[in-house]
ZADO-1210 file (C-alpha; in nm, 4 decimals, padded with zeros to 6 digits):
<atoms>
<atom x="-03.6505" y="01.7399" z="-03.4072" code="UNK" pos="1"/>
<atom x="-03.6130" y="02.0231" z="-03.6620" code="UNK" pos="2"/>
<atom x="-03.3731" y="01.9714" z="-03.9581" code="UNK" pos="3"/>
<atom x="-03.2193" y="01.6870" z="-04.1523" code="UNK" pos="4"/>
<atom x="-03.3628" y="01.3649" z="-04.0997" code="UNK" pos="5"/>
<atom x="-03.0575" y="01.0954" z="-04.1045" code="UNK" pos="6"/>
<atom x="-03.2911" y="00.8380" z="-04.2737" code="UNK" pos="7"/>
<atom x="-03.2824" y="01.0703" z="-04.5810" code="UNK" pos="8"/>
<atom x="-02.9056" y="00.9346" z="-04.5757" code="UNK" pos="9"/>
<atom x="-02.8955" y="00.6607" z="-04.7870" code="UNK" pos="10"/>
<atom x="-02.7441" y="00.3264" z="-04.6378" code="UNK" pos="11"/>
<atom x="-02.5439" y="00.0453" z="-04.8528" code="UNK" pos="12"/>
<atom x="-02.4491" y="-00.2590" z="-04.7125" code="UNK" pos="13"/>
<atom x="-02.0644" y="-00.3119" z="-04.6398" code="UNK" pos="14"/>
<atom x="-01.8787" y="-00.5648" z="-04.9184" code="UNK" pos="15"/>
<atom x="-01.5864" y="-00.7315" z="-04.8019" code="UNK" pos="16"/>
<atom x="-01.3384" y="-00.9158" z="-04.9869" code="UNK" pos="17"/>
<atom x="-01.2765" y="-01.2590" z="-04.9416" code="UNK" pos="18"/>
<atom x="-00.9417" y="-01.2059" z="-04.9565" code="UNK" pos="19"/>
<atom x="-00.6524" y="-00.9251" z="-04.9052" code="UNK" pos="20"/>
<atom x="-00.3429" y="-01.0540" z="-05.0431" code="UNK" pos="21"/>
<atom x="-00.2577" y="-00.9656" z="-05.4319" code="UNK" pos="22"/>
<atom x="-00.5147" y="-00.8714" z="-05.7038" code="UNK" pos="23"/>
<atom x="-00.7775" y="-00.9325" z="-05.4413" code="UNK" pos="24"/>
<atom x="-00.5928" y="-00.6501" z="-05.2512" code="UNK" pos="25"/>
<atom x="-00.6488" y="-00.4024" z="-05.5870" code="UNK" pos="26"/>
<atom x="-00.9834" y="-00.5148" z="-05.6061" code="UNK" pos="27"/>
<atom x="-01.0748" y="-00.4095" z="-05.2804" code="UNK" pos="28"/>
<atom x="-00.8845" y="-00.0706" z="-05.2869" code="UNK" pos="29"/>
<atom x="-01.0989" y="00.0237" z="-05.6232" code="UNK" pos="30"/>
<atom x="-01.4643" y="-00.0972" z="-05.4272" code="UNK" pos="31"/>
<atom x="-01.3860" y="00.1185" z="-05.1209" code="UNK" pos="32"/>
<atom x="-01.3140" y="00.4576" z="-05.3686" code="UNK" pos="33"/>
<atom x="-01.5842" y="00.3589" z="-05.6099" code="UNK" pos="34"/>
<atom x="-01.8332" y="00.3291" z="-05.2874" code="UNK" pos="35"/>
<atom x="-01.6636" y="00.6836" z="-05.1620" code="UNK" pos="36"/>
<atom x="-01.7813" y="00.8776" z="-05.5310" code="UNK" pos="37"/>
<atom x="-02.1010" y="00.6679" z="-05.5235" code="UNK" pos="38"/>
<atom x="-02.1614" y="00.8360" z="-05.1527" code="UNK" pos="39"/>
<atom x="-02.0235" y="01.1538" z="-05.2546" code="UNK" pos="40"/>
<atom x="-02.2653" y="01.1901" z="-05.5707" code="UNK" pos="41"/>
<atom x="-02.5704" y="01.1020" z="-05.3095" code="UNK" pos="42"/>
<atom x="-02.5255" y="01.3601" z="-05.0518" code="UNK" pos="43"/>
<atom x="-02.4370" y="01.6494" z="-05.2823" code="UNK" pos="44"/>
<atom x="-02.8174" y="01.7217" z="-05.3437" code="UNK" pos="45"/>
<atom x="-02.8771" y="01.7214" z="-04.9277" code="UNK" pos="46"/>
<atom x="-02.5327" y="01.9653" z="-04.9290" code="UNK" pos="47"/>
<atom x="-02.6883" y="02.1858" z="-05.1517" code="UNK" pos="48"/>
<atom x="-03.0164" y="02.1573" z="-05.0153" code="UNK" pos="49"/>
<atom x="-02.7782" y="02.2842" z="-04.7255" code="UNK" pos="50"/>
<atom x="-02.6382" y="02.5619" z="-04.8760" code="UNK" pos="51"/>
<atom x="-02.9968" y="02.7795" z="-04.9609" code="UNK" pos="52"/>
<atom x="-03.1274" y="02.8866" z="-04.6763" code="UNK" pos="53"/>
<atom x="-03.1192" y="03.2574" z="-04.6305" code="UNK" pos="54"/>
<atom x="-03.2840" y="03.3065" z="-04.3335" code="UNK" pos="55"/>
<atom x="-03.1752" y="03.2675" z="-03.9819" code="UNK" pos="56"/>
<atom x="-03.3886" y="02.9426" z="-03.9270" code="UNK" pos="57"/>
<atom x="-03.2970" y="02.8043" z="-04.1657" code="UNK" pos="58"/>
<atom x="-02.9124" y="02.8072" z="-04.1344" code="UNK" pos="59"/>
<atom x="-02.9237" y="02.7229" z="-03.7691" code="UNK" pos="60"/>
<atom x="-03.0907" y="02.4200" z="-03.9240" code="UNK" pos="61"/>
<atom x="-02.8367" y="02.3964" z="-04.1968" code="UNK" pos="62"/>
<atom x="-02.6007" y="02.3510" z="-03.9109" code="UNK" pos="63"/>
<atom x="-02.7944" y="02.0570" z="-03.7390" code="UNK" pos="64"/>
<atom x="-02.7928" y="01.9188" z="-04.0845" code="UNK" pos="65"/>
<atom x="-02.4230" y="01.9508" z="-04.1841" code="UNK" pos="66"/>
<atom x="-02.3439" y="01.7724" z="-03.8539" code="UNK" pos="67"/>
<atom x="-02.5861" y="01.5211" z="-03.9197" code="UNK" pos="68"/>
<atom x="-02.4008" y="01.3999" z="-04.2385" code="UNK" pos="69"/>
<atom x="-02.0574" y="01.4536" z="-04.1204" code="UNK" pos="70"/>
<atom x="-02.1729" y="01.1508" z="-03.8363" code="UNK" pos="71"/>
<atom x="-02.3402" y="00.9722" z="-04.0813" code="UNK" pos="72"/>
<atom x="-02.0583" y="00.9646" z="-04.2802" code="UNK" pos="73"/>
<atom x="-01.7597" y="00.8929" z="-04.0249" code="UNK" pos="74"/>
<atom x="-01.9461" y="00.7454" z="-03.7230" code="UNK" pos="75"/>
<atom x="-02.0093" y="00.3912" z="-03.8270" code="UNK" pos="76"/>
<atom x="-02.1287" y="00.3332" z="-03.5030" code="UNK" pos="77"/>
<atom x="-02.3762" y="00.5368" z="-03.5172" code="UNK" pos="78"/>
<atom x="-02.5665" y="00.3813" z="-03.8363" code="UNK" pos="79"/>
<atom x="-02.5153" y="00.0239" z="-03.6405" code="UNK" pos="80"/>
<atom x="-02.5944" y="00.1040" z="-03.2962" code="UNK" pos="81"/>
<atom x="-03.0055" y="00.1126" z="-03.2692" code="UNK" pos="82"/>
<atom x="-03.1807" y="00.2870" z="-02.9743" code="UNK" pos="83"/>
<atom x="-03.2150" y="00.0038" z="-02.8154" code="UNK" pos="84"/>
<atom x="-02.8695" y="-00.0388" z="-02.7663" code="UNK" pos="85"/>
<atom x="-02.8342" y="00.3185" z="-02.5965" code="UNK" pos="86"/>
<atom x="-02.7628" y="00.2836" z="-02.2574" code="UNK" pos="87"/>
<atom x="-03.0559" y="00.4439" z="-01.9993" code="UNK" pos="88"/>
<atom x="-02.8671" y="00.6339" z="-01.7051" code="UNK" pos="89"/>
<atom x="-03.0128" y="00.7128" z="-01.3784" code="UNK" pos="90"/>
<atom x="-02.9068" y="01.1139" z="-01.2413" code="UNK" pos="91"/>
<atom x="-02.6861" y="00.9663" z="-00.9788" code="UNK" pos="92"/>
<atom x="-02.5399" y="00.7516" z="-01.1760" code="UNK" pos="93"/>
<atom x="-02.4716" y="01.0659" z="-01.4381" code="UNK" pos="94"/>
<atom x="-02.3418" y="01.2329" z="-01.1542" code="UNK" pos="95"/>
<atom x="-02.0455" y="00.9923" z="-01.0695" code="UNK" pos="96"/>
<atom x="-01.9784" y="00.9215" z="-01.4330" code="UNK" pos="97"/>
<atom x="-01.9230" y="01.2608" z="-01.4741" code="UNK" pos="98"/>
<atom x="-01.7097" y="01.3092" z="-01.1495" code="UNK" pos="99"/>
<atom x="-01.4897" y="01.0015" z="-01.2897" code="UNK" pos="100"/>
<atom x="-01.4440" y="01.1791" z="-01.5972" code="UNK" pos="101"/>
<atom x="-01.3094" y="01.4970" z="-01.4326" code="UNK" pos="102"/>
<atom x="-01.0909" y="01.3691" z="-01.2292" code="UNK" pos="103"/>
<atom x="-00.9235" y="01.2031" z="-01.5320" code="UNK" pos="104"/>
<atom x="-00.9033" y="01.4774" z="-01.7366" code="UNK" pos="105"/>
<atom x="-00.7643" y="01.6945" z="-01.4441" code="UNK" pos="106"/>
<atom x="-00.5492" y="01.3898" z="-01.3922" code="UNK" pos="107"/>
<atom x="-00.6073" y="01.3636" z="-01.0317" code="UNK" pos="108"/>
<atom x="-00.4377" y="01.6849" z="-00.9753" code="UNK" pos="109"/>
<atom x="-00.5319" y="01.7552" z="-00.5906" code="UNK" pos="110"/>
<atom x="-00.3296" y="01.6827" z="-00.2760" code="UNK" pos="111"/>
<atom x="-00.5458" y="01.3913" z="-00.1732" code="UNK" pos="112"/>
<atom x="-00.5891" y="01.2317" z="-00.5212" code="UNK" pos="113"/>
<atom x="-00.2182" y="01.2519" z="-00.5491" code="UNK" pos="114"/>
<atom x="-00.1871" y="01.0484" z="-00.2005" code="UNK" pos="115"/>
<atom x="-00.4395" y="00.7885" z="-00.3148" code="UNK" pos="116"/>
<atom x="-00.2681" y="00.6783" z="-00.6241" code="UNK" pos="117"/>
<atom x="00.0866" y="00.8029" z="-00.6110" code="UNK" pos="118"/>
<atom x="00.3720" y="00.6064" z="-00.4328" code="UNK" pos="119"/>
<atom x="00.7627" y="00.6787" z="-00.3218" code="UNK" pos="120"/>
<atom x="01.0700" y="00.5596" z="-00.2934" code="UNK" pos="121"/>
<atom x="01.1823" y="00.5960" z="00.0878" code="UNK" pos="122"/>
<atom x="01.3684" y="00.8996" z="00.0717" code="UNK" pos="123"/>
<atom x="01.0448" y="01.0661" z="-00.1082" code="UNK" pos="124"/>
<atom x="00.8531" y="00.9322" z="00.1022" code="UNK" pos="125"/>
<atom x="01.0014" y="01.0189" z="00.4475" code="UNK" pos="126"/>
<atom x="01.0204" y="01.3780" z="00.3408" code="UNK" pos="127"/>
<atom x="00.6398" y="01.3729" z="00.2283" code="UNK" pos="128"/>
<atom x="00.5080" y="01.1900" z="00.4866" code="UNK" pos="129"/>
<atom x="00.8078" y="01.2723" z="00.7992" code="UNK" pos="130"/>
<atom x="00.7443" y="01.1275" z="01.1463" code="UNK" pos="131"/>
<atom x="00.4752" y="00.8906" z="00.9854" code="UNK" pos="132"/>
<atom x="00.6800" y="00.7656" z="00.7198" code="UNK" pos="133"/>
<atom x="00.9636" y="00.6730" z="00.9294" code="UNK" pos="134"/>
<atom x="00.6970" y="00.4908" z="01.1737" code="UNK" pos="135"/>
<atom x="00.5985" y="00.2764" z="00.9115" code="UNK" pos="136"/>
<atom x="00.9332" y="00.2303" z="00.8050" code="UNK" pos="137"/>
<atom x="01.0601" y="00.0577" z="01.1142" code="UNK" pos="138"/>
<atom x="00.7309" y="-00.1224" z="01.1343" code="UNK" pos="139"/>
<atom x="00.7836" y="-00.2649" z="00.8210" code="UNK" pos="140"/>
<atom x="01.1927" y="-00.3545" z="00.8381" code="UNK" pos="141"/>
<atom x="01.0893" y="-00.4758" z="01.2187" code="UNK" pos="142"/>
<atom x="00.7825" y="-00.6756" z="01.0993" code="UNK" pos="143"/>
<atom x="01.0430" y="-00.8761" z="00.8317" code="UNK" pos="144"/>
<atom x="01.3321" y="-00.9774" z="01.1430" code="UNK" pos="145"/>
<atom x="01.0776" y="-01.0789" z="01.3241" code="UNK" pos="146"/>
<atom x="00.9170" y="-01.3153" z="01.0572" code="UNK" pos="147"/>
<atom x="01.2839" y="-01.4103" z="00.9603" code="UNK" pos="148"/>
<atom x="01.2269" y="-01.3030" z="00.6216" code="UNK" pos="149"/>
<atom x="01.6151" y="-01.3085" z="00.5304" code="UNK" pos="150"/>
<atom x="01.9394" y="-01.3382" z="00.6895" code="UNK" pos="151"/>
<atom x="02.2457" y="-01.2419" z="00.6514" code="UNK" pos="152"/>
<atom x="02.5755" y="-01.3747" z="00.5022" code="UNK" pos="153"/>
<atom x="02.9442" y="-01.2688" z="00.4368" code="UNK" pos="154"/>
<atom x="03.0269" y="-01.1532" z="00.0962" code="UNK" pos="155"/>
<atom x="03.3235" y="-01.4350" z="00.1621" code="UNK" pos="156"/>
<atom x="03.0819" y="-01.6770" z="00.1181" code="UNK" pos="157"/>
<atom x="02.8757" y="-01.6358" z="-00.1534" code="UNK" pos="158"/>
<atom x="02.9878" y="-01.7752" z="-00.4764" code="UNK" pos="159"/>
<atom x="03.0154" y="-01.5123" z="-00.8072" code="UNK" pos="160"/>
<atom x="02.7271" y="-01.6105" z="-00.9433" code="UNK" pos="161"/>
<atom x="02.5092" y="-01.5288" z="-00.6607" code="UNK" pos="162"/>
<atom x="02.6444" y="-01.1849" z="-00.6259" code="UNK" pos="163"/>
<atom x="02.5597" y="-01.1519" z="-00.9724" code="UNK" pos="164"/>
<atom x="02.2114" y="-01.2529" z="-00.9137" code="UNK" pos="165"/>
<atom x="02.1552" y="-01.0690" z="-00.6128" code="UNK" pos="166"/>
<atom x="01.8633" y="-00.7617" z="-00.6941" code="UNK" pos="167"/>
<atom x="01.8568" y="-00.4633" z="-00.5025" code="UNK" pos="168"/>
<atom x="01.5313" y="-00.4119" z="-00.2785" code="UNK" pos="169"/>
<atom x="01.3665" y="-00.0775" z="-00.2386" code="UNK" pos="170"/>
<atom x="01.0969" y="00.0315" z="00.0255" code="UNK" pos="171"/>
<atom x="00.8025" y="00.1800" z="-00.0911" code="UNK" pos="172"/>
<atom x="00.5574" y="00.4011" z="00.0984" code="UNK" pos="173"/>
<atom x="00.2206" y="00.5043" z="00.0194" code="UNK" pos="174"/>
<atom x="-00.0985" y="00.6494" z="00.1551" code="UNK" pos="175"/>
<atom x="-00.3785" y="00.4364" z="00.2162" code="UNK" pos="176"/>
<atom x="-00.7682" y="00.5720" z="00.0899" code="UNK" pos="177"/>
<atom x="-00.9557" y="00.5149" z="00.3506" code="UNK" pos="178"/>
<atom x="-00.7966" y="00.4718" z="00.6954" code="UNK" pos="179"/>
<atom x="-00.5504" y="00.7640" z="00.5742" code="UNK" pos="180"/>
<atom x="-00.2715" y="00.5701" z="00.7724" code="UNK" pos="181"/>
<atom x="00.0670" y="00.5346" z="00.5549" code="UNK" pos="182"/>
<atom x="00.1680" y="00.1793" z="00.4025" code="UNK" pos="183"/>
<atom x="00.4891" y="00.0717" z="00.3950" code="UNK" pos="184"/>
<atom x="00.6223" y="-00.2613" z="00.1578" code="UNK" pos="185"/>
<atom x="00.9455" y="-00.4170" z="00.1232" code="UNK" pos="186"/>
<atom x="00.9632" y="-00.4992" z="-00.2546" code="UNK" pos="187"/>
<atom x="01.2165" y="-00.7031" z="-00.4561" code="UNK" pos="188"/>
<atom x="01.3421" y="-00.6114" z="-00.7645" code="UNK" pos="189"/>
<atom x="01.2191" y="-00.9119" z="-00.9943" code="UNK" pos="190"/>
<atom x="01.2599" y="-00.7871" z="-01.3575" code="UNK" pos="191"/>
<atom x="01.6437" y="-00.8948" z="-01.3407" code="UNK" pos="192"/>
<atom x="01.5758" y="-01.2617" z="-01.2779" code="UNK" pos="193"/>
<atom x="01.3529" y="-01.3097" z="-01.5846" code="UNK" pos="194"/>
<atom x="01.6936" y="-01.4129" z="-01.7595" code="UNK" pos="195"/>
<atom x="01.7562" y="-01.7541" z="-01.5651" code="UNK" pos="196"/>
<atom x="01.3755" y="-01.8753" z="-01.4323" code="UNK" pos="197"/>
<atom x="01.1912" y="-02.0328" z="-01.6642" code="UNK" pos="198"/>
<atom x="00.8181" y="-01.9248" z="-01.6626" code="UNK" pos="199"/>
<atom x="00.6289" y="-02.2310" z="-01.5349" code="UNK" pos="200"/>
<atom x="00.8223" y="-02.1541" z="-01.1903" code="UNK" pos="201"/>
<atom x="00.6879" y="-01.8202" z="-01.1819" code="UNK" pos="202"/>
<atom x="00.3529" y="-01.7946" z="-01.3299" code="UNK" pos="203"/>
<atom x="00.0716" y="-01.9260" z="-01.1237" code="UNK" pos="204"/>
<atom x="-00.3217" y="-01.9533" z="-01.1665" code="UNK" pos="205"/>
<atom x="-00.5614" y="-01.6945" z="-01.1934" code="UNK" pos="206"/>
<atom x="-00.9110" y="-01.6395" z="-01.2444" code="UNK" pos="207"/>
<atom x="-00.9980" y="-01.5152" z="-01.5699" code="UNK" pos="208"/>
<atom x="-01.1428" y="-01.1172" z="-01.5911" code="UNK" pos="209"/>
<atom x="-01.4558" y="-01.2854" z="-01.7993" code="UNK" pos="210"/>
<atom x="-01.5234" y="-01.5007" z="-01.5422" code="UNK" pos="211"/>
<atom x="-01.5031" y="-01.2589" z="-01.2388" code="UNK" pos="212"/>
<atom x="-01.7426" y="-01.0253" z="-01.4331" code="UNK" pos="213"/>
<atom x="-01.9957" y="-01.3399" z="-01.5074" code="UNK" pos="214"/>
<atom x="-02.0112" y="-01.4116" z="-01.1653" code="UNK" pos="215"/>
<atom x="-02.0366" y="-00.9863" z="-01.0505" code="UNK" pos="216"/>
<atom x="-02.3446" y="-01.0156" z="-01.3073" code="UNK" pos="217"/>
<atom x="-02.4801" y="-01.3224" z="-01.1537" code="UNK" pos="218"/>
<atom x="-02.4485" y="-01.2407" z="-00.8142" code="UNK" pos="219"/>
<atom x="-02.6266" y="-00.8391" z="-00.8730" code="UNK" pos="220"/>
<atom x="-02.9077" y="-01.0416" z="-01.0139" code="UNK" pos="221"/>
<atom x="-02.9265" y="-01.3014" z="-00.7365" code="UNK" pos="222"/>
<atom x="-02.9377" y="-01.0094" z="-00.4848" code="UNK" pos="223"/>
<atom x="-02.6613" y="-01.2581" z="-00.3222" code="UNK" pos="224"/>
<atom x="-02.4125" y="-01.1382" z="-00.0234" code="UNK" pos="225"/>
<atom x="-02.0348" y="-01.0868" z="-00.0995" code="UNK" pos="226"/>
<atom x="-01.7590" y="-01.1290" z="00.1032" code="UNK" pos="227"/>
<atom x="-01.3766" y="-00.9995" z="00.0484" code="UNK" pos="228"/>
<atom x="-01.1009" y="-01.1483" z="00.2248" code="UNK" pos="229"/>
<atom x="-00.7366" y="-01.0284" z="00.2822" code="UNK" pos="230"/>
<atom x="-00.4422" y="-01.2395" z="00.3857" code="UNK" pos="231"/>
<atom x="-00.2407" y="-00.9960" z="00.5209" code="UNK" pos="232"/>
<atom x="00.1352" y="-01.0018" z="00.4721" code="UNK" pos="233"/>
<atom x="00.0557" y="-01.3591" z="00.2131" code="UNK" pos="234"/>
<atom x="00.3715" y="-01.3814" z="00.0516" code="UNK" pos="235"/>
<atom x="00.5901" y="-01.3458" z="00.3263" code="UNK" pos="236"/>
<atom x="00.4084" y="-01.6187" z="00.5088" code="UNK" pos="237"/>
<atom x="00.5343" y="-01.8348" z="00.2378" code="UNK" pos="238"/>
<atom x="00.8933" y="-02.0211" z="00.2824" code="UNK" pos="239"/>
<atom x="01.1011" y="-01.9895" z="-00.0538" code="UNK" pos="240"/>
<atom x="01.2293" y="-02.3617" z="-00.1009" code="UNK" pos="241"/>
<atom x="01.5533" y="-02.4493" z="-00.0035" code="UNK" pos="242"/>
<atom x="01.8461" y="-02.4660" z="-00.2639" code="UNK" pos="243"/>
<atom x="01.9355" y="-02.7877" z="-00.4267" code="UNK" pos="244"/>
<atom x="02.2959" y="-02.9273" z="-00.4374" code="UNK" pos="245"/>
<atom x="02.5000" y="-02.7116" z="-00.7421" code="UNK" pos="246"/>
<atom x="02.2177" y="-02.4155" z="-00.7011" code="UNK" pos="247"/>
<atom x="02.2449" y="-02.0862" z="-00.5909" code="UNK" pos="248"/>
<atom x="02.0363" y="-01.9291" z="-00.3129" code="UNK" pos="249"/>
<atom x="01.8713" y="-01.6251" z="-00.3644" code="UNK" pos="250"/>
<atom x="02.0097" y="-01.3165" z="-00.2290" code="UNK" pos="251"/>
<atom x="01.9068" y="-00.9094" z="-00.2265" code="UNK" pos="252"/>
<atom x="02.1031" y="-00.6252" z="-00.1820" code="UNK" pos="253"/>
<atom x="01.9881" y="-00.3762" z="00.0433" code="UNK" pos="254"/>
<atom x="02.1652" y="-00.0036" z="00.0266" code="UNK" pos="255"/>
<atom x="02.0796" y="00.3320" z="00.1434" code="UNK" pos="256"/>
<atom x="01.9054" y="00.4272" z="00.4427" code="UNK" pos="257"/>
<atom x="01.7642" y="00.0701" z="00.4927" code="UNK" pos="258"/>
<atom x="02.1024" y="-00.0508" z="00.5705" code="UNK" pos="259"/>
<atom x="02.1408" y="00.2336" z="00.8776" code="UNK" pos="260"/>
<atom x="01.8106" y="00.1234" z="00.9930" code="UNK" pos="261"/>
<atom x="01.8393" y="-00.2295" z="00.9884" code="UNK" pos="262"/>
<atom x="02.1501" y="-00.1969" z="01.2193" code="UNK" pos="263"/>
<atom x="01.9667" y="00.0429" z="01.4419" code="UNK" pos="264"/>
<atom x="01.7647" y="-00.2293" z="01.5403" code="UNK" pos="265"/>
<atom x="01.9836" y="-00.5005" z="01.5133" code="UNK" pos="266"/>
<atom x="02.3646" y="-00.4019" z="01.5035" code="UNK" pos="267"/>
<atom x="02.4557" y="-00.7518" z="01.4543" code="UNK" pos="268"/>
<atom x="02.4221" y="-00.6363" z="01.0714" code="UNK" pos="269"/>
<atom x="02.7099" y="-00.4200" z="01.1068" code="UNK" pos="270"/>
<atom x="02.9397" y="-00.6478" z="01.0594" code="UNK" pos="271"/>
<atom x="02.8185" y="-00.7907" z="00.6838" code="UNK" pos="272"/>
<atom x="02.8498" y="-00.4396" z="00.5855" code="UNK" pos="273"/>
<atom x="03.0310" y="-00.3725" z="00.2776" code="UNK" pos="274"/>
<atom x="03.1142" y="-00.1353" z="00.0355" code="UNK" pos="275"/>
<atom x="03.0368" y="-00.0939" z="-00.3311" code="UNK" pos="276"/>
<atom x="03.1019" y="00.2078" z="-00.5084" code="UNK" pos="277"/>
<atom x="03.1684" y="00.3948" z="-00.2028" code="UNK" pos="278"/>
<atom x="02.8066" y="00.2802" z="-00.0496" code="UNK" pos="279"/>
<atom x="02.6844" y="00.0421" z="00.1892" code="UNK" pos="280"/>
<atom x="02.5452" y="-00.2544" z="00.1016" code="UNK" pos="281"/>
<atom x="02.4365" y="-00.5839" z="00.3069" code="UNK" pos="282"/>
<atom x="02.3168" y="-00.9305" z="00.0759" code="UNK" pos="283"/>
<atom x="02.0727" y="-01.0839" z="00.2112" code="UNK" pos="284"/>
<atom x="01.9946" y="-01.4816" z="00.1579" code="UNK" pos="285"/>
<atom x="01.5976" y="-01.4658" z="00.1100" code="UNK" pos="286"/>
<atom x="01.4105" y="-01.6780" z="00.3357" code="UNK" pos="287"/>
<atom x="01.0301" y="-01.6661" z="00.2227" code="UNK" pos="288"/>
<atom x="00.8609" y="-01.4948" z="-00.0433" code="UNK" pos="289"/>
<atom x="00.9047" y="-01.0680" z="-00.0900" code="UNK" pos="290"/>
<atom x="00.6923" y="-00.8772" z="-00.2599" code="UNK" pos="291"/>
<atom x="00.8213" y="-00.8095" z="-00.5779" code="UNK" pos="292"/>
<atom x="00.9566" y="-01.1546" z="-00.7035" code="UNK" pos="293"/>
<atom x="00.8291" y="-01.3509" z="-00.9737" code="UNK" pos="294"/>
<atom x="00.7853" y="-01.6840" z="-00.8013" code="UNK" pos="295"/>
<atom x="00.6174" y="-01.5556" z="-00.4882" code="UNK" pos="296"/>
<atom x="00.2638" y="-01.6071" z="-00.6541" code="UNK" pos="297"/>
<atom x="00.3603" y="-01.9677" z="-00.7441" code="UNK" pos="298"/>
<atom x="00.4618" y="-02.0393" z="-00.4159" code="UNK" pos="299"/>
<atom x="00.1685" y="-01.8956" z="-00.2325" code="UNK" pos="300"/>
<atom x="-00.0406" y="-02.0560" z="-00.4364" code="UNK" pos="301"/>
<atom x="00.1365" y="-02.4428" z="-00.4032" code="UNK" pos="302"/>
<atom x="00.0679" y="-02.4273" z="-00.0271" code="UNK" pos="303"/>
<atom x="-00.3279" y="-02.5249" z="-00.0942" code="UNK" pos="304"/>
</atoms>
């Protein structure tokens, strides 16, 4: 390759102090500037090596050359990272690298990227999705009465502090990648209970990302066969634990159009109807785990 050769860049190996805190500090501010002039001093003869050439060659290679230095003096990596450390890449692989990286710098700005990744609230997502969205809508709500996910109680009965307790639940909708059918999940607001559970009742085992990527490796290698598995609906398979003596059962508020479509399948709800701030709301006492709440993992988890 024509031009500046980057061994010709002189290399000094990094000093570091063996400590930061007071004259040490000083001490290590003067090596970096005295290293910066020392640098500075060796590639002005290469700069104005640089700076003759007159014809056209040459300053296209000037220009190779004045890039050169600028990476040999800001890329670190660079002067560490040997060839044999360079990554090989095969053209298909190139290919979808590349596609990846367009997408994210165009920010997945297409209809069907925006499906794949983007969910709504219910009222978004009924107007986006219309006759299909409300399908899965009543699927969902009917799926939950069926499993006896929650039931419901009269404001009269609940004490203050469970009405304080109670978080709202929203429905969320979403379009699925592959089957291009709409999803549809009940989820519980869980971020306002954080205050009163303590986190060994809500954090539960998981498999390290190290270890998942060891085993990836391990199995490529092996040529080995992998299965996936889904539970479908897992959490709200799970029963949530009944309430001690002096305890108070966990409720959710549902409001908006859930409320009208819960009682137009079951008007038995009507009558736990009530009103807050001139809206409808029904609390619900939860019966098994919803998405959404911090201890569903735990709980899942404790029935093996």
């Amino acid at each position: 390759m024509s031009g500046l050769n980057l061994s010709q860049v002189p290399k000094k190996p990094r000093e570091w102090p063996s400590s930061r805190s007071g004259s040490s500090a000083n001490k290590n501010k003067n090596q970096v500037a005295t290293r910066r002039k020392h640098r500075e001093r060796e590639l002005k003869p290469l700069k104005n090596k640089l700076k003759s050439g007159t014809c056209t060659k040459e300053r296209s290679r000037s220009t190779k050359a004045s890039k050169a230095i600028l990476e040999a003096q800001h890329n670190l990596c660079f002067q560490q990272i040997g060839n044999e450390m360079k990554p090989d890449y095969e053209e298909h692989d190139a290919i979808l690298i590349a596609c990846c990286m367009m997408q994210i710098k165009a920010k997945f700005d297409t209809d069907e990227g925006l499906n794949f990744i983007q969910q709504y609230y219910i009222n978004q997502g009924l107007k986006k999705f219309g006759d299909n969205g409300k399908n899965t809508v009543d699927k969902e709500l009917r799926q939950m009465l069926l499993r006896d996910c929650f039931t419901s109680d009269f404001v009269k009965d609940m004490t203050a502090s469970e009405r304080k307790k109670a978080q709202s639940t929203m429905m969320i909708l979403a379009e699925k990648q592959f089957k291009k059918t709409i999803k549809g999940r009940v989820v519980y607001q869980g971020d306002g209970t954080r205050e009163w559970l303590l986190r060994e009742d809500t954090a539960s085992p998981t498999a390290l990302q190290e270890a998942i990527t060891t085993t990836c490796v391990i199995d490529a290698h092996k040529g080995r066969d992998i299965m996936t598995m889904d539970v479908p609906n897992a959490f709200i398979q799970t029963y949530m634990p009944e309430a001690k003596e002096g305890e108070d059962c966990i409720y959710m508020k549902i409001t908006g159009m859930m409320v009208q479509i819960l009682i137009d399948m079951a008007p038995e709800y009507c009558k736990y109807v009530v009103l807050e701030n001139g809206k409808r709301v029904l609390y619900e006492r939860v019966l098994r785990a919803i998405y959404g709440m911090l201890q569903s993992s735990l709980l899942f988890y404790n029935q093996f």
